[in-house]
VOLOGU-542454 format. One record per residue (C-alpha): residue number from 1; z, y, x. Coordinates in steps of 0.001 Angstrom, whole numbers, padded with zeros to 6 digits, m for minus. Layout:
# residues N
+-----+---------+---------+---------+
:   n :       w :       v :       u :
+-----+---------+---------+---------+
: NUM :       Z :       Y :       X :
...
+-----+---------+---------+---------+
# end
This chain:
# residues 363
+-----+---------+---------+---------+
:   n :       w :       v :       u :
+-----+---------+---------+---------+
:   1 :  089699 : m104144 : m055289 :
:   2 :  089264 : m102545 : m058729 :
:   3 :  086512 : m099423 : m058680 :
:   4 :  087700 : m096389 : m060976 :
:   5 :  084826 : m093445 : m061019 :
:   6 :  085711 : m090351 : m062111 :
:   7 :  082795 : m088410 : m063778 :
:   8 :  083646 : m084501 : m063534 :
:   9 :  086284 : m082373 : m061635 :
:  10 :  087949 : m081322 : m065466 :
:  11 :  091448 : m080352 : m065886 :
:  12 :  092669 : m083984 : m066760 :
:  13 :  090867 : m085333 : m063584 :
:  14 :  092427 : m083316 : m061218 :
:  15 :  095710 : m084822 : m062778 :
:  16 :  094293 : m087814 : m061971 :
:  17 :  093824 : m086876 : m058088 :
:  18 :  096923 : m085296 : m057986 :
:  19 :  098673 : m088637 : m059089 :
:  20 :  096613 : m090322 : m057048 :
:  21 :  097710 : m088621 : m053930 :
:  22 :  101560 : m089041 : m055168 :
:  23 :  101007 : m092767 : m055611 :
:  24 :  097941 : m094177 : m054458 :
:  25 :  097638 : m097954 : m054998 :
:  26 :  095717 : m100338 : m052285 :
:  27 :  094155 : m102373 : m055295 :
:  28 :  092444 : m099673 : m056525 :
:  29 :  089252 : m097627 : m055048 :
:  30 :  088855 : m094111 : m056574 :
:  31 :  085843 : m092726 : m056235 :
:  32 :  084467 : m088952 : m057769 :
:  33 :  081405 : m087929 : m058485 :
:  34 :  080520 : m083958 : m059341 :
:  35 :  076964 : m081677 : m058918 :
:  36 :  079663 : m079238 : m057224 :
:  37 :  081795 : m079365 : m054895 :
:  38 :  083881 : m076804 : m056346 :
:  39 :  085621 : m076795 : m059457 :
:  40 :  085825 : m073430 : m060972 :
:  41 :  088950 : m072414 : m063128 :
:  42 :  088066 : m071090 : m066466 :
:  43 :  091666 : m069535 : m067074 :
:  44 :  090896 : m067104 : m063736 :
:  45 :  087223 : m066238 : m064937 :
:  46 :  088468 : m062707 : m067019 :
:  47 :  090872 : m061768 : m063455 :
:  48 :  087737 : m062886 : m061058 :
:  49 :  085484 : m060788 : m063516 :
:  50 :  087845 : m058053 : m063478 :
:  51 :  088047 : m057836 : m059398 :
:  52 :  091436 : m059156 : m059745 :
:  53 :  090823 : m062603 : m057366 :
:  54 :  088194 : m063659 : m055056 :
:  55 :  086250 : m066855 : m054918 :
:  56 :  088612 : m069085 : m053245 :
:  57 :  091601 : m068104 : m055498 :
:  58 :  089703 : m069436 : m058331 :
:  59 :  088229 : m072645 : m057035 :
:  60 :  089344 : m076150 : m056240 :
:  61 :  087157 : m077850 : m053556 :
:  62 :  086767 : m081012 : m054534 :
:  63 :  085171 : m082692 : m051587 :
:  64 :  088024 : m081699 : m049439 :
:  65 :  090643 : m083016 : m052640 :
:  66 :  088992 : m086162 : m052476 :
:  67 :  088765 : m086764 : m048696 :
:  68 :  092881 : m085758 : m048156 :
:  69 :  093556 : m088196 : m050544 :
:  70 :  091764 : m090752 : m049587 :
:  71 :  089372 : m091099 : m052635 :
:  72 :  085381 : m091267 : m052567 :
:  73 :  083487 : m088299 : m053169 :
:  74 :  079381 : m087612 : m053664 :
:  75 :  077901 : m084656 : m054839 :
:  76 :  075637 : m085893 : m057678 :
:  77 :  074915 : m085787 : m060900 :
:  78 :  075385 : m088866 : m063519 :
:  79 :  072100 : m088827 : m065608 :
:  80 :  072409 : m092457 : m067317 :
:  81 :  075288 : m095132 : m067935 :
:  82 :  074553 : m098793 : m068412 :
:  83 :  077777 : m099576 : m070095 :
:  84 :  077049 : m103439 : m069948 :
:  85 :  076582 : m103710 : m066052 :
:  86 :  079293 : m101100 : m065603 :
:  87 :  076732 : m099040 : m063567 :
:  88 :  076317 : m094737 : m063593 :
:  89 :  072999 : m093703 : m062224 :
:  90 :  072893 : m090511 : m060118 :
:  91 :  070298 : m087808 : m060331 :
:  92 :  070252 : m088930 : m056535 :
:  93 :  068672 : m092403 : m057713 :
:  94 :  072433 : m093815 : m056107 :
:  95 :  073861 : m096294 : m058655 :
:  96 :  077891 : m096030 : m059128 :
:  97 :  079469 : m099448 : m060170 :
:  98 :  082664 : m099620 : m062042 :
:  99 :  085859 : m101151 : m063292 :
: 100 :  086864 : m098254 : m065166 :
: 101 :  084997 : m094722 : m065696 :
: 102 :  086155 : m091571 : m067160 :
: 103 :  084052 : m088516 : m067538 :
: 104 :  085866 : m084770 : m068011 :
: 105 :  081983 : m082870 : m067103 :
: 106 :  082584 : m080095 : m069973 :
: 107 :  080424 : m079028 : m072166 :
: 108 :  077124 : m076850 : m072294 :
: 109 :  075935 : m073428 : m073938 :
: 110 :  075288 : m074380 : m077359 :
: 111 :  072301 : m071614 : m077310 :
: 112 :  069092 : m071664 : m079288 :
: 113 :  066042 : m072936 : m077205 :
: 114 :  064140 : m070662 : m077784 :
: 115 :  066061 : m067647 : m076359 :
: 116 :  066855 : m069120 : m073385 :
: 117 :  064817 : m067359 : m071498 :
: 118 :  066414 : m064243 : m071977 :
: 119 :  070305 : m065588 : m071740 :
: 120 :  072447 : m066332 : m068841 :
: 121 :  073973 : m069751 : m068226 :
: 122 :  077667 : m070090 : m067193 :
: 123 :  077516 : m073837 : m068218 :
: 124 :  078157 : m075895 : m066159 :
: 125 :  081147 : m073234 : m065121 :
: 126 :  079700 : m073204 : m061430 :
: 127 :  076949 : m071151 : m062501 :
: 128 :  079595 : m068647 : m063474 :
: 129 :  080565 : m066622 : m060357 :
: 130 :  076446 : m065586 : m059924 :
: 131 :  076006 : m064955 : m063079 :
: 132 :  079147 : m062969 : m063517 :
: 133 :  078956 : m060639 : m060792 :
: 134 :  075000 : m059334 : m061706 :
: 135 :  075841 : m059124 : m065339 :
: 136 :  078917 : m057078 : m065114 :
: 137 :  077044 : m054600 : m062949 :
: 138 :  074032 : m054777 : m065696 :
: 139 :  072648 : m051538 : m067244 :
: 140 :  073187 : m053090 : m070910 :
: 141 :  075144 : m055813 : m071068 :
: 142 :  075852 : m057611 : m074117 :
: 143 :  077910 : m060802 : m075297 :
: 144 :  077371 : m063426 : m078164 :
: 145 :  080529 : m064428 : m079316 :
: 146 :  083344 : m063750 : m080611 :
: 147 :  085653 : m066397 : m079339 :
: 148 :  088356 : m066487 : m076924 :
: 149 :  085727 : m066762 : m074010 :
: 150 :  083547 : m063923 : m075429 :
: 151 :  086280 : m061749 : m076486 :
: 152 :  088313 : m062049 : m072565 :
: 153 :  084884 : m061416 : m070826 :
: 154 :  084353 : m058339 : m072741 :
: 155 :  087221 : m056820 : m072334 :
: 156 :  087154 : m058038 : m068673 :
: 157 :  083978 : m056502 : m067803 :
: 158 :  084681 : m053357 : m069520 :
: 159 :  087529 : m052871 : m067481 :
: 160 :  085733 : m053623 : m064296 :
: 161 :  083242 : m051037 : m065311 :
: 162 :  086027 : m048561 : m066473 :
: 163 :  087345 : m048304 : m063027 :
: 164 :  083851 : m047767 : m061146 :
: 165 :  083183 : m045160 : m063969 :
: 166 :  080109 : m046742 : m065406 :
: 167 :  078814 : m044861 : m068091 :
: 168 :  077945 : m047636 : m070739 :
: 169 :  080314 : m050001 : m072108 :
: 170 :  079643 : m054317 : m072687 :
: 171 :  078680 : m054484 : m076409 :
: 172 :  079992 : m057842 : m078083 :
: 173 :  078278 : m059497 : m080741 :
: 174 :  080060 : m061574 : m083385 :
: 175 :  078982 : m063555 : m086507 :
: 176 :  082630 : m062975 : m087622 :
: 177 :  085717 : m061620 : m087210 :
: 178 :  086958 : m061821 : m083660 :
: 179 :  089079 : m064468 : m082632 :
: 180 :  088558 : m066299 : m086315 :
: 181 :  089782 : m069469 : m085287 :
: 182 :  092927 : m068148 : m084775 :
: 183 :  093701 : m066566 : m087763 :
: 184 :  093574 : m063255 : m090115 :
: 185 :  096114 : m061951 : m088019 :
: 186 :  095119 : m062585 : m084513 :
: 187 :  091721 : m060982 : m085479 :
: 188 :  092660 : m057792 : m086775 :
: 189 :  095140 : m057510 : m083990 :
: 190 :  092497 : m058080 : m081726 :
: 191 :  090062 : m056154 : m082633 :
: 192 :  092651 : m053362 : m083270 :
: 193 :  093319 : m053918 : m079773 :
: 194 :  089368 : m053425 : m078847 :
: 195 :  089101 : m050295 : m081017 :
: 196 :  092279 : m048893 : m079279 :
: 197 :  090300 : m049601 : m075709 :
: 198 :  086616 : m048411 : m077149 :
: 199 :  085155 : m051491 : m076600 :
: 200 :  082387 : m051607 : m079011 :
: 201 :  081805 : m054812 : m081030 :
: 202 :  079963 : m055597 : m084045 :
: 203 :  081024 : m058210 : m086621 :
: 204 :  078938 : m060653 : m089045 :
: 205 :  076067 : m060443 : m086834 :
: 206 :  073598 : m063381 : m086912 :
: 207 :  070987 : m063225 : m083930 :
: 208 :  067647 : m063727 : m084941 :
: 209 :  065387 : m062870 : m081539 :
: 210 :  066143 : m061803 : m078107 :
: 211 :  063632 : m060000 : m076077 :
: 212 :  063016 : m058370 : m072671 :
: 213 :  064758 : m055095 : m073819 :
: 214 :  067170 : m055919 : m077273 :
: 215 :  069063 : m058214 : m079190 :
: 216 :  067753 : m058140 : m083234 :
: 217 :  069618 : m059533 : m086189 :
: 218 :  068690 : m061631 : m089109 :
: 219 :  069951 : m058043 : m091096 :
: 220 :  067490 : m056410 : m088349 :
: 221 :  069386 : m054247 : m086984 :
: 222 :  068382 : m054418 : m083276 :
: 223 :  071066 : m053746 : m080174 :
: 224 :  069491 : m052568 : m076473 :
: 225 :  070056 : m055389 : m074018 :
: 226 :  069322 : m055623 : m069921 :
: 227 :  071567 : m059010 : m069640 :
: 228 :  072838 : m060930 : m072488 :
: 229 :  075889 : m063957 : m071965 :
: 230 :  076037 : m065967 : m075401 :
: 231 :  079021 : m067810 : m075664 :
: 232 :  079086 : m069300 : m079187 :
: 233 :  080591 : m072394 : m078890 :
: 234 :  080204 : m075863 : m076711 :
: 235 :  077397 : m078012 : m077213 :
: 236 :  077481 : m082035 : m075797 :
: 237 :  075758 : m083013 : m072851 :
: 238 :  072890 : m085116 : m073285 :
: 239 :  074132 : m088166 : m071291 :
: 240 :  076165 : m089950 : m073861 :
: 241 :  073666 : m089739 : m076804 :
: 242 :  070759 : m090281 : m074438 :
: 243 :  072704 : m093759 : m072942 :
: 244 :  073226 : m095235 : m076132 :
: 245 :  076924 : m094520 : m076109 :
: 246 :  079130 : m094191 : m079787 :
: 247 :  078869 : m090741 : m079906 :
: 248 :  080330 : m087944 : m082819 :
: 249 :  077631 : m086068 : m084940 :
: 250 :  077303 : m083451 : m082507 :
: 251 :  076561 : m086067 : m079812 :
: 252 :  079933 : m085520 : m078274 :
: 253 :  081879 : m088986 : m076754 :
: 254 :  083778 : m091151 : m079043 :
: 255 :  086793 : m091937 : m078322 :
: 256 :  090060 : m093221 : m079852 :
: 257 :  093652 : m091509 : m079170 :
: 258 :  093902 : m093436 : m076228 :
: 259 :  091067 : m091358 : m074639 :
: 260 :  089069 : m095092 : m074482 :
: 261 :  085528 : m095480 : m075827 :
: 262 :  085072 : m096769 : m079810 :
: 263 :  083171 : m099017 : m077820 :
: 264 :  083457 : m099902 : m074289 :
: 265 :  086912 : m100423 : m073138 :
: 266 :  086276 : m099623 : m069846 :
: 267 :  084888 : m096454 : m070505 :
: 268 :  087512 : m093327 : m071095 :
: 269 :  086965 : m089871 : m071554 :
: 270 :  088526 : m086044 : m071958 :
: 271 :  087919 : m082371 : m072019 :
: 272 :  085251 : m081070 : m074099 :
: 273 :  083138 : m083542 : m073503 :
: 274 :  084965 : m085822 : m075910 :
: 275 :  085376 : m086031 : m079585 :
: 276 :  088892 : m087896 : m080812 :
: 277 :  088277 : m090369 : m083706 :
: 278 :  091762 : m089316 : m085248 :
: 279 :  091337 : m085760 : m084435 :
: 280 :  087238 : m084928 : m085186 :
: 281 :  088237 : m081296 : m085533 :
: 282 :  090627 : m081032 : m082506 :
: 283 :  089097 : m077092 : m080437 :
: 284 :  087765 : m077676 : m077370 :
: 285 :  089908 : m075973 : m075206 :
: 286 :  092099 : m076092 : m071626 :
: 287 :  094915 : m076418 : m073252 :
: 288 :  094234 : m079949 : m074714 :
: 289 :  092570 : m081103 : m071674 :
: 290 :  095388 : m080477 : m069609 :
: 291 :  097713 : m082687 : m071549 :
: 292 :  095254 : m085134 : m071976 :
: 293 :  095308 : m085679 : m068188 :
: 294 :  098548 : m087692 : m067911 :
: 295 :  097783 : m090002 : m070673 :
: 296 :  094468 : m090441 : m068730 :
: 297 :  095580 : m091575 : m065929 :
: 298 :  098406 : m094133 : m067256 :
: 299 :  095658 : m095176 : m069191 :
: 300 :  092983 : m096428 : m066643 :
: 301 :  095718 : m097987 : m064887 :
: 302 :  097342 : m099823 : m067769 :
: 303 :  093739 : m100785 : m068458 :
: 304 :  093009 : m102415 : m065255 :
: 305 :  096499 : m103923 : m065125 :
: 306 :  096118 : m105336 : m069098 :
: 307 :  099220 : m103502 : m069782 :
: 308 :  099120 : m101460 : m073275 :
: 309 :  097845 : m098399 : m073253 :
: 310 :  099677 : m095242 : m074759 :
: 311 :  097910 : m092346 : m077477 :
: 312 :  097332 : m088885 : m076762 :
: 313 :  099074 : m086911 : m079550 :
: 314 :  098176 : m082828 : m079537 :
: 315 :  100915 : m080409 : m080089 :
: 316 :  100329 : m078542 : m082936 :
: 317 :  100889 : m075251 : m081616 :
: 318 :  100639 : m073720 : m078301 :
: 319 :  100754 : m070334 : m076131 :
: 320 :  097325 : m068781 : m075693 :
: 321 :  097151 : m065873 : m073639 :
: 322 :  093814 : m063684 : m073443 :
: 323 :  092955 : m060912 : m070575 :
: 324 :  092714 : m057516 : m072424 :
: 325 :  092293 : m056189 : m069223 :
: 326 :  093927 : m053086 : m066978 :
: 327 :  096832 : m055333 : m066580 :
: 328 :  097469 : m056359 : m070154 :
: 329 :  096903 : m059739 : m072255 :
: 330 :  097198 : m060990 : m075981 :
: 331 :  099464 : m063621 : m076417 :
: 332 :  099500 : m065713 : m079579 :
: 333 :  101938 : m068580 : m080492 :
: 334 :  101088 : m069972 : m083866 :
: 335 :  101153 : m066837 : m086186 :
: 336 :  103060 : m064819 : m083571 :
: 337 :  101576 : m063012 : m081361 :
: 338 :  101809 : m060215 : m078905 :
: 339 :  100283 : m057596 : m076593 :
: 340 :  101115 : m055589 : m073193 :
: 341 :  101997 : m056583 : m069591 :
: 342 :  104572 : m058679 : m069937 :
: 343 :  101764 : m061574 : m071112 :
: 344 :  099426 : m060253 : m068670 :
: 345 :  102243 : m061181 : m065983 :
: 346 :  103066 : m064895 : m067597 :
: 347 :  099494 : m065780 : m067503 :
: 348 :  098938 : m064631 : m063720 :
: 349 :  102312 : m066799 : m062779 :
: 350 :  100234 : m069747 : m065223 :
: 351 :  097302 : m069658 : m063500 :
: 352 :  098010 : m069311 : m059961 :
: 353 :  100944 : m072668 : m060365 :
: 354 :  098265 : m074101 : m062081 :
: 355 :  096264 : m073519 : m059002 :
: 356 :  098394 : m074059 : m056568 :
: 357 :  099069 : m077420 : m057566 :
: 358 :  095948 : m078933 : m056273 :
: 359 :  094730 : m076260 : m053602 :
: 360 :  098227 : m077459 : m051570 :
: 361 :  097451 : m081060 : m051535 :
: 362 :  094270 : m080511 : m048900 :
: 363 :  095537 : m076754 : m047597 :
+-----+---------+---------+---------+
# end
């Protein structure tokens, strides 16, 4: 009986469980280990922030996953990997052994430490929920970030606000244009789109100090604050760097285009948590990790059977659809782009057969 331990409930592991439960294999022992039990769906966090979907339609419960389809399942936390015994250590002190591990845990806030203490998580995304529903009902709330995360919320809350007729707006914060990794023109349709729905954002702002009552930037202009979310850009877990694993400068996993450690063969990886040594500037997004998650799977198996393994090649463009909210989206595909219902619609019938996939197997 070979042991495969899946690290993480990511996009490309619940591929994983899903094939599992299509073709599960008597030789093998799958076994899943998370510090939730749910798994939260990033694509649903602007419609849950909005009021659009509840808890449940946004969640995958894991334990319940695992347990239908006949797979392991402990609620803990890997802290350490011993790559030459093949053993994970738990936050729980419970050692995992292995044949074959892959870890899809995400990534973290990349946040300076020192303002912290005024910022609220949403990393790992089952913080998200709590932290969404106090800070959209904040007196002053303000986001860091003008990415595709920071950009949705914004809008999201503001809508959610809108329609309870709260008197001051989310403020976003951006040290550049909005949506810049996306292009000239998705930003200045974007943040034509945020002028046209008065949601106030600022541009070329570097944050230099948070405190109790304000955000201040390096150019010292300061901006009132009673809850800030900063949402700059991922950051790597510690584990990898901190178990002696090949990591990428920014202490992200290294792994070739077969999603297998530059290292350890046994040891396979995807999401954000990874860093591709023939694509080191490949975004971080769901996109990706969602078609990483059948080449994943073929892979652990083809590496237990001693079969060759197959490459992960991304597509060089994609649909991206971002909640403007009040029942419209912004939908770019390469340098086209466009904005209304009908994108708001697609990405509702996305996300919920997205969902559906996995909440059926144990429903």
């Amino acid at each position: 009986m070979k042991i495969i331990v899946l690290v993480g409930g990511g996009h490309a592991h619940l591929h994983a469980l899903s094939q599992f439960a299509k073709k599960p294999r008597e030789d093998v022992q799958l076994v899943l280990v998370s510090p939730a039990v749910y798994q939260y769906y990033s694509g649903m966090f602007s419609g849950f922030t909005e009021g659009l979907y509840d808890l449940d339609e946004i969640r995958i419960d894991l334990k319940r996953l695992a347990e239908k389809i006949g797979s392991a399942f402990y609620q803990d936390a890997i802290c350490a990997i011993d790559p030459k015994s093949r053993i994970l250590i738990g936050q729980s002190g419970k050692a995992y052994p292995y044949d074959a591990v892959s870890f899809d845990i995400g990534s973290q806030t990349n946040s300076p430490e020192t303002l912290r203490k005024y910022i609220s998580p949403i990393k790992p995304n089952y913080h998200f929920p709590e932290q969404l529903l106090k800070f959209r009902e904040s007196a002053k709330p303000v986001i860091v970030g003008g990415g595709a995360s920071g950009v949705e919320l914004a809008f999201s809350v503001q809508a959610w606000r809108k329609r309870r007729h709260f008197t001051a707006v989310p403020l976003l914060l951006s040290s550049g244009a909005l949506l810049s990794a996306q292009g000239a023109t998705a930003s200045k349709k974007i943040e034509a789109i945020a002028r046209e729905k008065e949601l106030p954002f600022f541009t070329d702002v570097t944050i230099d100090d948070i405190d109790r009552n304000s955000v201040t930037a390096k150019s010292g202009a300061s901006y009132p604050q009673s809850d800030v979310l900063w949402l700059t850009g991922p950051k790597s877990p510690d584990l990898f760097e901190h178990s002696g694993m090949p990591v990428d400068r920014d202490g992200f996993l290294a792994v070739h285009s077969t999603l297998q450690s530059t290292r350890y063969a046994e040891v396979f990886g995807a999401g954000d948590c990874i860093s591709i040594d023939r694509y080191p500037d490949l975004a971080k997004n769901g996109v990706y990790a969602v078609r990483q998650g059948p080449v994943l799977w073929d892979n652990l198996l083809n590496f237990l059977d001693g079969n060759p393994l197959s490459s992960f090649i991304p597509q060089k463009r994609y649909v991206a659809i971002l909640s403007t909210g009040g029942g419209e989206a912004f939908l770019t595909y390469g340098r086209w782009s466009m904005h209304g219902k009908f994108p708001w619609k697609l990405k509702q019938r996305i996300d919920k057969k997205f969902m559906k996939a996995y909440q059926t197997i144990y429903n």
